[in-house]
C-alpha positions as CSV (number, residue, x, y, z in Angstrom):
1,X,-6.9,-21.5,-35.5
2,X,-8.6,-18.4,-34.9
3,X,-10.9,-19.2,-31.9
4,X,-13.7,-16.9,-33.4
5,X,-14.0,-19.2,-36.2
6,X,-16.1,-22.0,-34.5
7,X,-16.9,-20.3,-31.4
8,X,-20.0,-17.8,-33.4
9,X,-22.6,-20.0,-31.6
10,X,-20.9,-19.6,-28.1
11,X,-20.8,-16.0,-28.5
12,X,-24.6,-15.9,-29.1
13,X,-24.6,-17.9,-26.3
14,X,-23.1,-15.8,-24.0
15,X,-24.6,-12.8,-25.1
16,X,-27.6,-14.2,-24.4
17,X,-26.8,-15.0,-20.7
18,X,-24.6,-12.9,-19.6
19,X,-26.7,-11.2,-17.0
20,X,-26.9,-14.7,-15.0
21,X,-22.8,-15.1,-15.2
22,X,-20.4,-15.1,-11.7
23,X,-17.0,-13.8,-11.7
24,X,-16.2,-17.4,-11.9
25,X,-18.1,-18.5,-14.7
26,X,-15.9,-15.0,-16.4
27,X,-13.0,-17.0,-15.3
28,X,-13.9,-20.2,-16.2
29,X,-14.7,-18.9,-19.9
30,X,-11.5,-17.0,-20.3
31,X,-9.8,-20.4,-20.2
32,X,-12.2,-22.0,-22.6
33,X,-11.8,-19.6,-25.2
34,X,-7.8,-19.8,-25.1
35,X,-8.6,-23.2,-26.4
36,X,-11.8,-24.4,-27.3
37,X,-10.4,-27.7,-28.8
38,X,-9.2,-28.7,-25.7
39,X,-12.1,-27.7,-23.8
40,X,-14.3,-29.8,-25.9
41,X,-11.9,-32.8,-25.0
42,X,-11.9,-32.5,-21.6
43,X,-14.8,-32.9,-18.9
44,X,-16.1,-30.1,-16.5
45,X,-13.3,-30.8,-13.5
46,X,-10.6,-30.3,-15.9
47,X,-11.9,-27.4,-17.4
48,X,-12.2,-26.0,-13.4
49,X,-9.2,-27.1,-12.9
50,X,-7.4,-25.3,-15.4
51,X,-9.4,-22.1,-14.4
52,X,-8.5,-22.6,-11.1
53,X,-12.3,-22.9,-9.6
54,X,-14.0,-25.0,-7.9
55,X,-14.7,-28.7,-9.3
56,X,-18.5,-28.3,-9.8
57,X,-17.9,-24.8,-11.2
58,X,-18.3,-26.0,-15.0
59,X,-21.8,-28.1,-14.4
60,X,-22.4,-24.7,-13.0
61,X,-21.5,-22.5,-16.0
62,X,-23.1,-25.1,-18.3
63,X,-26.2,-24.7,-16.2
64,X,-26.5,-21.0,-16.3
65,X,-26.5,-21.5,-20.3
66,X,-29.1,-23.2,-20.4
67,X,-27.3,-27.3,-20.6
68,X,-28.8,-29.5,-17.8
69,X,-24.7,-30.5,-16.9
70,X,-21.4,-30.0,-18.4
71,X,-21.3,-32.9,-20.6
72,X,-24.2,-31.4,-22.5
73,X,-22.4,-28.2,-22.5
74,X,-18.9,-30.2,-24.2
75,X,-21.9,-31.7,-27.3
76,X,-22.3,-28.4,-28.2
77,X,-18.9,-27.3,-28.1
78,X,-18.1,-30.5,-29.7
79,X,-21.0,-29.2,-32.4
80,X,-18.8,-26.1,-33.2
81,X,-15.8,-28.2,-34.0
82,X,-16.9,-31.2,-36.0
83,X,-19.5,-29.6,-37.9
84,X,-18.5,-26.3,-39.4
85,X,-18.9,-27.4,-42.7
86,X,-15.6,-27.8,-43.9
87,X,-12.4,-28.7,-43.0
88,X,-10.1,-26.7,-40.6
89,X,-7.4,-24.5,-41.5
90,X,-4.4,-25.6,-38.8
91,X,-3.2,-29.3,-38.1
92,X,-3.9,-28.8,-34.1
93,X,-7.8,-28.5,-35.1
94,X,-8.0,-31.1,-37.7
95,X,-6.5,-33.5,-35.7
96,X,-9.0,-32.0,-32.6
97,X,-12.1,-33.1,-34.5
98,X,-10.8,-36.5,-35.8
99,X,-10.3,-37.3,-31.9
100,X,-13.8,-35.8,-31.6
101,X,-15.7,-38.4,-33.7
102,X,-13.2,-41.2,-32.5
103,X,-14.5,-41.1,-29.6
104,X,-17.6,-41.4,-30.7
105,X,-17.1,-45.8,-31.9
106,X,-13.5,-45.9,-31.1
107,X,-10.5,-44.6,-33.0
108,X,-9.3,-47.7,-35.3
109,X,-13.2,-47.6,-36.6
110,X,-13.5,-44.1,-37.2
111,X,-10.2,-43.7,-39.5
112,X,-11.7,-46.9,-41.1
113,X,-15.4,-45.2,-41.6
114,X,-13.7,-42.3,-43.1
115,X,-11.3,-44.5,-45.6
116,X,-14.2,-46.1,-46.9
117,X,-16.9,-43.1,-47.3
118,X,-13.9,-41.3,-48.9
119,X,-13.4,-44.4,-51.1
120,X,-17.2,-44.4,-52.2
121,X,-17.0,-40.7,-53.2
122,X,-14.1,-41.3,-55.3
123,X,-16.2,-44.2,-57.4
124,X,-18.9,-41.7,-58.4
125,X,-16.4,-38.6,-58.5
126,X,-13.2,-39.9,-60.9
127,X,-14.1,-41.9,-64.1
128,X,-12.2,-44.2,-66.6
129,X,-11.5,-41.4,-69.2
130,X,-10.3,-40.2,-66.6
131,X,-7.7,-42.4,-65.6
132,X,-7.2,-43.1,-69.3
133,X,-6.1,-39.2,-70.4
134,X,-3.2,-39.5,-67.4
135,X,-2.3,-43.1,-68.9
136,X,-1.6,-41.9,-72.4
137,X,0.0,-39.1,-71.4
138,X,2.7,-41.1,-69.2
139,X,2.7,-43.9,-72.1
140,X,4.4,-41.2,-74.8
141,X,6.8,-39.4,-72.5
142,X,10.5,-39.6,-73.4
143,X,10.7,-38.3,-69.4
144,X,8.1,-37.7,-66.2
145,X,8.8,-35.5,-63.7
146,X,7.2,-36.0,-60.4
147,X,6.5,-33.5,-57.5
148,X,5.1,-33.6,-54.2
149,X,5.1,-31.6,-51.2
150,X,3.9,-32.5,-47.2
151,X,1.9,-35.6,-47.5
152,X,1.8,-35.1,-51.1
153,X,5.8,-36.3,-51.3
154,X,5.4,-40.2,-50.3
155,X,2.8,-41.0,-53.5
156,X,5.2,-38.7,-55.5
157,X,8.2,-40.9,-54.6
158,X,6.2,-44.5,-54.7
159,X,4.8,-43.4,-58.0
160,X,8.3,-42.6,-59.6
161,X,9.7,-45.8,-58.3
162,X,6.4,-47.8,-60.1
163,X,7.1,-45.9,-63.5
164,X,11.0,-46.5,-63.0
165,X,10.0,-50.6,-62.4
166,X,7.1,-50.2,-65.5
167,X,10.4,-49.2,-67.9
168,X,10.2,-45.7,-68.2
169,X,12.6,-42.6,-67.3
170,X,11.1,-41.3,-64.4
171,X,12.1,-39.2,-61.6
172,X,10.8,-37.4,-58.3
173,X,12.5,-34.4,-57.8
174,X,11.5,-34.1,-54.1
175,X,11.3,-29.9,-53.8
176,X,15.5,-30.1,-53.7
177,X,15.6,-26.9,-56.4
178,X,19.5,-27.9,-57.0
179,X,18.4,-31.0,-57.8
180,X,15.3,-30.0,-59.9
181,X,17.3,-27.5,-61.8
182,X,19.7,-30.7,-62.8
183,X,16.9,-32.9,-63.2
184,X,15.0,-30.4,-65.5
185,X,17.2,-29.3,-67.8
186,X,16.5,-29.6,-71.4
187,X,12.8,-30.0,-69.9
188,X,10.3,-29.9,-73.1
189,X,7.6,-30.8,-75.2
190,X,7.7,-34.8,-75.1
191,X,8.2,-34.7,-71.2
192,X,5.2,-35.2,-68.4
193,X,5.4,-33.1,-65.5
194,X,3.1,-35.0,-62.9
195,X,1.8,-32.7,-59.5
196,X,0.8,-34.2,-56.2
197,X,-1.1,-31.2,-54.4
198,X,-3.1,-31.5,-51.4
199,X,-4.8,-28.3,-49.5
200,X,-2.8,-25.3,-50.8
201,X,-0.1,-26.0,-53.4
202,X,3.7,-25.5,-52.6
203,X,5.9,-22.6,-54.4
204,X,7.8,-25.9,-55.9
205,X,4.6,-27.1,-57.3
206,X,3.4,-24.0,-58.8
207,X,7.4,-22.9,-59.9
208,X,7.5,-26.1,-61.7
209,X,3.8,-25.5,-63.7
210,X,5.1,-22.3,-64.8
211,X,8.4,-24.0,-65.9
212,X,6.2,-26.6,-67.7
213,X,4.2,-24.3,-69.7
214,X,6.8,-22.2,-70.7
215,X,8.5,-25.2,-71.9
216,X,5.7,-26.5,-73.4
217,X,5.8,-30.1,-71.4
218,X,2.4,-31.7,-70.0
219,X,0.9,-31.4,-67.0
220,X,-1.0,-34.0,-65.3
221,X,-2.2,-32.9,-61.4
222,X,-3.9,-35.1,-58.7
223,X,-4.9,-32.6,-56.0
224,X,-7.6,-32.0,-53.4
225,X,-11.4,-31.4,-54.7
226,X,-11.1,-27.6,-52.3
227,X,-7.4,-27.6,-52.2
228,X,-6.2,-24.0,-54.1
229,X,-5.9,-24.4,-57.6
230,X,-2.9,-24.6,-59.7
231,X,-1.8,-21.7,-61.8
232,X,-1.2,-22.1,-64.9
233,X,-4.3,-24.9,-65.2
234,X,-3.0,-28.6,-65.6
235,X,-3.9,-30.1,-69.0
236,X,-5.4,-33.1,-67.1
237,X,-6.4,-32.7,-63.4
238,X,-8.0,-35.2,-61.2
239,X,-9.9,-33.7,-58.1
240,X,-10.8,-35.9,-55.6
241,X,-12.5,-35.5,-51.9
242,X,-10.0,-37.0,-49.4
243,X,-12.3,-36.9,-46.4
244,X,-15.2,-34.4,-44.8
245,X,-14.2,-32.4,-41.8
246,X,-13.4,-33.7,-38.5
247,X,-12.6,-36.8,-40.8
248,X,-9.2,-38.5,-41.7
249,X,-7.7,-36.6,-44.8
250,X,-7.2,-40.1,-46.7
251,X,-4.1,-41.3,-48.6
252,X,-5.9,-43.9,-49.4
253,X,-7.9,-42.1,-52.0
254,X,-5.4,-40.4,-54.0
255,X,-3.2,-43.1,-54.0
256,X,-5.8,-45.6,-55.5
257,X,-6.7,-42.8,-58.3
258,X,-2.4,-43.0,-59.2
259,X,-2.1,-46.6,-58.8
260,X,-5.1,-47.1,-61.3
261,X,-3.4,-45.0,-63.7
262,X,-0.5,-47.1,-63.5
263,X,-2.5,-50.6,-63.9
264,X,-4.2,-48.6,-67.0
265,X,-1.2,-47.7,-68.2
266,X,0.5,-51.3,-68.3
267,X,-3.1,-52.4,-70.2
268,X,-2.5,-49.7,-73.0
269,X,1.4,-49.9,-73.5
270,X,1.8,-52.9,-75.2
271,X,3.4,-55.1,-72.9
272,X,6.2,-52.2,-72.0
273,X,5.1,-51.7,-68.1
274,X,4.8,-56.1,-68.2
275,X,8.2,-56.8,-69.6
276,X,10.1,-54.6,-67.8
277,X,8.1,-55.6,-64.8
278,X,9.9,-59.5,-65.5
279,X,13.2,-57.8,-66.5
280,X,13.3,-56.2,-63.0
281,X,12.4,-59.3,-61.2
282,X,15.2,-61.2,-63.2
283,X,18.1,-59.1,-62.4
284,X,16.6,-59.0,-58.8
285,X,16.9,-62.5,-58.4
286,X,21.2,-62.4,-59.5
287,X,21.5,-59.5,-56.8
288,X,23.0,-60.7,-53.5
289,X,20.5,-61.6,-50.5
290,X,21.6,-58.2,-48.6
291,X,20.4,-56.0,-52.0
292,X,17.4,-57.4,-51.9
């Protein structure tokens, strides 16, 4: 992350004070700003220690800028981090500010608080048309295609194995371009290409759009509400809010948007998704213990 980034405050900060500031407090600051993330995690001895300063130095530094101790000093720095206004652009900080506000009521209750305020967005954000325009795309495909990269790549993979068990042709083609290039051939106009983008798209993801419209198949995309978009545009797109910053970046919602598209789907298909569903737990039950 670039330490300028969240650190504008701090600068004022200094600039303000820096009459009142000791050769140690100079020392004590170069090793903050090498990492502000980990200085906001730490308390004022382990920040000294790191500078190689005295213990107390830190309740100092924070008391020369105007905090009455260190810990006051680590709010504000803590401030900076958790409440920029959106989320942060490497893994290191986003996981940073989620430890930030776990700390805050414990880390188990903090990834739950953020599930369900995620959750709640998605009720007023994502309605049942919808849901229904992915449905009835999927419901007249000869084939889907599905694509995932990062995080994205686990929904894409349990989403192709719950079209595969609902009786239709699907397949996750898992960024492998030998295998896409196998998989895709003879790609057209009654096939479904479905995308699985979170933050910033992959080069597979937007390859395979481009493939799709020149083909002329459909694409259906389930992506982050400020992820980058998808070029060419989707012909359906669902845009969903997967957490605020210094929050958990849910699975939970996405995969609740796909797996109602699924349930809609078995309730428009005429009993295809539910019959199959039974087939597969038929055969199942003649397959030997270890297969199952």
């Amino acid at each position: 992350m670039n330490s300028t980034a969240h650190t504008t405050a701090l600068d004022t900060l200094l600039s303000r004070n820096a009459a009142r500031l000791t050769a140690t407090d100079s020392r004590l600051l170069d090793v903050l700003l090498q990492d502000p993330m980990r200085a906001a995690l730490e308390n004022g001895k382990e920040l000294s220690d790191r500078a190689g300063v005295h213990p107390a130095a830190a309740v100092r530094l924070a008391q020369r800028l105007g905090f009455e101790g260190y810990p006051a000093f680590r709010a504000f720095l803590r401030a900076n981090l958790t409440e920029g206004g959106r989320d942060f652009g490497t893994a290191s900080a986003r996981m940073a500010a989620r430890l930030l506000r776990a700390e805050e009521g414990g880390l188990l209750a903090s990834v739950i608080d953020g599930e369900v305020a995620a959750l709640e967005t998605l009720r007023a954000a994502v309605t049942d048309a919808d849901i229904r325009d992915f449905a009835t795309c999927l419901r007249s495909a000869r084939r889907v295609y599905l694509l995932g990269q990062g995080h994205a790549a686990s929904l894409s993979k349990l989403m192709a194995l719950r079209l595969r068990r609902s009786g239709y042709d699907a397949t996750d083609l898992d960024g492998d371009r030998n295998a896409m290039s196998m998989a895709l051939n003879g790609l057209g106009r009654e096939d479904v290409i479905w995308l699985f983008s979170f933050r910033a798209p992959h080069a597979a993801v937007l390859s395979l759009a481009d493939l799709a419209r020149a083909r002329g198949a459909v694409v259906l995309a389930l992506t982050d509400e400020g992820g980058a978009p998808i070029r060419p545009v989707p012909d359906h797109q669902i845009r969903v809010s997967r957490g605020r910053a210094g929050e958990t970046q849910s699975l939970t919602v996405p995969m609740a948007v796909a797996n109602a598209v699924i349930l809609d789907l078995a309730g428009i298909d005429e009993g295809r998704s539910l019959a199959a569903l039974e087939d597969y737990r038929k055969f199942r039950a003649t397959l030997p213990p270890e297969w199952q």
